[in-house]
C-alpha positions in Angstrom: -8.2 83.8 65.7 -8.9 80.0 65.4 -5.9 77.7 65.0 -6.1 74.4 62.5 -5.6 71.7 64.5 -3.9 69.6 61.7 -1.3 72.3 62.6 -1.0 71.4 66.1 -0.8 67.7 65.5 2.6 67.6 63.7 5.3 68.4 65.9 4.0 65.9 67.9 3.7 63.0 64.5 7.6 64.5 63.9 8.2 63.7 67.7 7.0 60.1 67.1 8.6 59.3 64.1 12.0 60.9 65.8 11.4 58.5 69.3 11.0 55.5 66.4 14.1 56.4 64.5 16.3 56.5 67.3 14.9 53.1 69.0 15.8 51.6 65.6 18.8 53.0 65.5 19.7 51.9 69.1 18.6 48.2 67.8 20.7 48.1 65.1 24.0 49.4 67.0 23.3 46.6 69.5 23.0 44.2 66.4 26.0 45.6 64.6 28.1 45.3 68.5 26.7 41.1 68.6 27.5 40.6 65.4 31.4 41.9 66.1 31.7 40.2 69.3 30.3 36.6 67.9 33.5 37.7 64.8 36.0 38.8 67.0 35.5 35.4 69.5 35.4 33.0 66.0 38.8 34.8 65.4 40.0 34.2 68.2 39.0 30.7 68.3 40.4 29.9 65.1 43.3 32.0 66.0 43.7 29.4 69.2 43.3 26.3 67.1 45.5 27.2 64.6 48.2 27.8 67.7 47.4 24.0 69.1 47.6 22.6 65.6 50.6 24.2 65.3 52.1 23.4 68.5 51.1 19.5 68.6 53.0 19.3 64.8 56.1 20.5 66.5 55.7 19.0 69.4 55.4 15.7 67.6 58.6 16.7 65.2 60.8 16.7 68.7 60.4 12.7 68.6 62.8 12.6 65.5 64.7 15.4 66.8 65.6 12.9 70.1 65.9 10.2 67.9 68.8 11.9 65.7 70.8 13.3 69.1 70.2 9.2 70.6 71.8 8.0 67.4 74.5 10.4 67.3 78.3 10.1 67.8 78.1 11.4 71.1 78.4 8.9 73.9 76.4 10.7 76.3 73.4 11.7 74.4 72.8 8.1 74.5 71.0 8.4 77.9 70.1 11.7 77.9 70.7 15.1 77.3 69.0 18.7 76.0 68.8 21.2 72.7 66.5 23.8 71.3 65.5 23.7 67.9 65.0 27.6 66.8 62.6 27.4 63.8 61.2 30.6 61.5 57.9 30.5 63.7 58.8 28.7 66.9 61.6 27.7 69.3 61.2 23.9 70.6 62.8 23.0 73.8 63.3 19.3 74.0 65.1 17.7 77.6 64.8 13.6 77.3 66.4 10.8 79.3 66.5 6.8 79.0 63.5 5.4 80.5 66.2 3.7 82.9 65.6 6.2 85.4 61.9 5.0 86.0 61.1 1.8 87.4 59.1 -0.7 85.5 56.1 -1.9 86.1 56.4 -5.2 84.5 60.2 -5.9 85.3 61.6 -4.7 88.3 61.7 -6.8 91.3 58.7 -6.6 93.6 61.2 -5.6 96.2 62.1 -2.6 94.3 58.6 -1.7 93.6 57.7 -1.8 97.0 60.3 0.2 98.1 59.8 2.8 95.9 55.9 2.9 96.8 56.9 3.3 100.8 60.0 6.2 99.0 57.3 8.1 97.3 55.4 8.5 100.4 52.5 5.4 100.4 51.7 4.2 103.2 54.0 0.8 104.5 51.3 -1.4 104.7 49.3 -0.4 101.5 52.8 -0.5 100.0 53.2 -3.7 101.1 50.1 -5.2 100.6 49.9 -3.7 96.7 53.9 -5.8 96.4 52.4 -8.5 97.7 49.2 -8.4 95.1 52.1 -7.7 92.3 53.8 -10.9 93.0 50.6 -13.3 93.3 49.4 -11.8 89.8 53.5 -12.8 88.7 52.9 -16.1 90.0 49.8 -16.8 88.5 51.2 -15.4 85.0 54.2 -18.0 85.7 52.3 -20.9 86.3 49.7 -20.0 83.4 53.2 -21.0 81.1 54.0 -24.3 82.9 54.1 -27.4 80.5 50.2 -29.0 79.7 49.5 -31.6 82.6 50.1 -35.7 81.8 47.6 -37.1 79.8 44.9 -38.4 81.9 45.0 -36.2 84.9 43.1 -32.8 85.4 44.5 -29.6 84.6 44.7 -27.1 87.2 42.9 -24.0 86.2 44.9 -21.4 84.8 44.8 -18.1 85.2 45.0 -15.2 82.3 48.5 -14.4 82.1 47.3 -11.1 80.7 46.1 -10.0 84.4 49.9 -9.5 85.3 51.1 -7.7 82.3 50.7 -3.4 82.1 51.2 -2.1 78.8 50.6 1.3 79.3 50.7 3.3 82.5 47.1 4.1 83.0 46.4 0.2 83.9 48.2 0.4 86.7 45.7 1.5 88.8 43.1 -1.2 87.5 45.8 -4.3 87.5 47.7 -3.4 90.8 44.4 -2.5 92.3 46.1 1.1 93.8 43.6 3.9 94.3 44.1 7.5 92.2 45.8 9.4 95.4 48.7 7.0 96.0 49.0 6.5 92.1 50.0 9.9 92.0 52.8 9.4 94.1 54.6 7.2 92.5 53.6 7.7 88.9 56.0 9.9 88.2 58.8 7.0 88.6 57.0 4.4 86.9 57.5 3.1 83.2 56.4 0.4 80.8 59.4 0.9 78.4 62.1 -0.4 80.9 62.2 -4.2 80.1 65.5 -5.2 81.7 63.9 -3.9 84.8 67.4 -2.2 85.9 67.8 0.8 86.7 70.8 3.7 85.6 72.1 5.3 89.3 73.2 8.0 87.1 70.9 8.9 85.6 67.6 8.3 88.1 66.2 10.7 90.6 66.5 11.0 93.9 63.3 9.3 94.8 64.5 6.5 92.7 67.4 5.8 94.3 65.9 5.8 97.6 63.8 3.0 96.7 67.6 1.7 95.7 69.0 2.3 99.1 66.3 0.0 100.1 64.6 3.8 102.2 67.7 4.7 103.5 67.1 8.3 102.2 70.6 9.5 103.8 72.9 6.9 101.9 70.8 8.1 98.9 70.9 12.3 99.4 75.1 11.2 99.9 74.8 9.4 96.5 73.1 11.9 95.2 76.1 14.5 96.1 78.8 12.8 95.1 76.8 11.8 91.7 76.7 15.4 91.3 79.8 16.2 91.5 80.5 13.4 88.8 81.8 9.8 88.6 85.1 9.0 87.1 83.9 5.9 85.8 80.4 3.4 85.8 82.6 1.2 88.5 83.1 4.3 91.4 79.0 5.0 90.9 78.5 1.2 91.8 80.7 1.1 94.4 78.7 3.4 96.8 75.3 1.3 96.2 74.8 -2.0 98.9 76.0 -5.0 97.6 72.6 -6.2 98.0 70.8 -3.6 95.8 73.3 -3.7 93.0 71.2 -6.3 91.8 69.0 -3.5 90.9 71.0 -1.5 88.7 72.7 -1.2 85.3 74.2 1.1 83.5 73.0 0.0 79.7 70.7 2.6 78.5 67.1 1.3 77.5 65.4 1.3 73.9 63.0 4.2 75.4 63.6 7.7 76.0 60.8 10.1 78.0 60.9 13.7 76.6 59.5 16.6 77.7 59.1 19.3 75.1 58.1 22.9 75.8 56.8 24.7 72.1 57.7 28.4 72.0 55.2 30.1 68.8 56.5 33.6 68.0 53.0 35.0 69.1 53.9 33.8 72.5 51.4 30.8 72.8 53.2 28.2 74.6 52.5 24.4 75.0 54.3 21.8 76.3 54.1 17.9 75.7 56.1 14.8 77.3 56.4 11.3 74.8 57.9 8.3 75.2 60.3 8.0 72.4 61.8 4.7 70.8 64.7 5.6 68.4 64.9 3.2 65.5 66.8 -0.1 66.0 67.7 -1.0 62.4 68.3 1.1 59.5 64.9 1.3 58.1 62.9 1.4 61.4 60.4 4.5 61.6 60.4 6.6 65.3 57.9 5.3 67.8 56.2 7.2 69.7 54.4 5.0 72.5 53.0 7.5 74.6 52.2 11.3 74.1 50.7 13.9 76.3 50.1 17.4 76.6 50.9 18.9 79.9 
């Protein structure tokens, strides 16, 4: 018995159309799977963002936050101290210190400097050789403010006073001419916002008070001991540092305060900042903040 062939034919048309359905299908799931992935990541971008945004505002809210303990009654929260601000959304952790503990750039004594370069670990002749460039650009700026010559002779040239002055602490590489590797040493105990160019033995670190001790690291790790065990008053601290090198300290606390501020969200995102903070100095001031980084 013949068989139509049109019979034969459409399993194999119902076969096709099956093998096109399910590649369609499979194109479309892959799609639909993009589509979620490129919506999930935009969450979780925004998600992110909104956690920085929320972090730097708080972050930034710790300046007033040092600024009311400074100004407080409490004695000793005028050179430093530590608090956590527990908020609906966020705990901030805020540990600050008068900018006494650093060394300025722009103040302290070239001596100083240079011993603190050789206590942070820089070589003795680089360290020696970057004092030595410190003091010619302090000489120059001094002699750019000398009185106008007599009428009728010729002026020296004069230098640009501005060469010797840092205003913020990525210059110092550029004006003291110090490469990146050694500038990493001693940054840590370097400021800008230390203009009486003293430093606090109480309150600075140990590196700090090596430079002090003019290097002698084991006159300094005693001071540090017996500073940790307290002082009675300002007068037994100064009475353990060389006659010489109490030239070098004071006991007033500066203007400036360096914080460091740790930012705890309640979704467990964490960042951390550290400012420079300038309390105001007259009712009516506003806060300064005169440097700010996130760490």
């Amino acid at each position: 018995m013949a068989c139509d062939p049109r019979i034969s034919e459409r399993p194999r048309e119902r076969g096709f159309i099956l093998v096109a359905v399910l590649v369609f299908a499979a194109l479309l799931a892959s799609l639909l799977a993009g589509v979620l992935r490129m919506s999930s990541s935009y969450l979780f971008s925004a998600a992110a963002y909104s956690n920085v945004a929320r972090a730097d505002e708080l972050g930034r809210t710790a300046a007033d936050l040092v600024a009311q303990a400074v100004l407080s009654r409490d004695p000793n929260a005028k050179r430093g101290g530590s608090f956590v601000a527990h908020l609906k959304d966020a705990d901030v952790y805020v540990n600050y210190v008068s900018e006494t503990a650093r060394v300025d750039v722009n103040a302290a004594q070239p001596e100083l400097l240079i011993a603190l370069f050789k206590a942070a670990g820089i070589d003795s002749g680089v360290a020696d050789a970057v004092g030595q460039r410190i003091k010619t650009l302090r000489d120059q700026a001094a002699a750019s403010d000398q009185p106008a010559s007599a009428p009728g002779s010729t002026p020296p040239v004069q230098p640009n006073a501005s060469q010797a002055r840092i205003d913020n602490e990525a210059q110092i590489a550029d004006v003291w001419g110090m490469n990146g590797e050694d500038l990493a040493k001693v940054a840590p105990y370097l400021t800008v916002a230390n203009p009486s160019g003293k430093i606090d033995p109480t309150l600075a670190g140990g590196v700090v008070m090596a430079a002090v001790f003019d290097g002698d690291k084991s006159r300094a790790d005693d001071f540090m001991r017996e500073r940790a065990h307290g002082f009675a008053t300002e007068t037994d601290a100064l009475l353990l540092i060389p006659l010489g090198a109490r030239g070098y300290v004071d006991f007033t606390p500066a203007k400036a305060f360096r914080a460091t501020v740790r930012v705890d969200l309640s979704n467990r995102a964490e960042r951390r900042y550290q400012m420079v903070v300038v309390p105001p100095q007259k009712q009516g001031d506003d806060v300064k903040v005169i440097a700010w980084e996130a760490l």
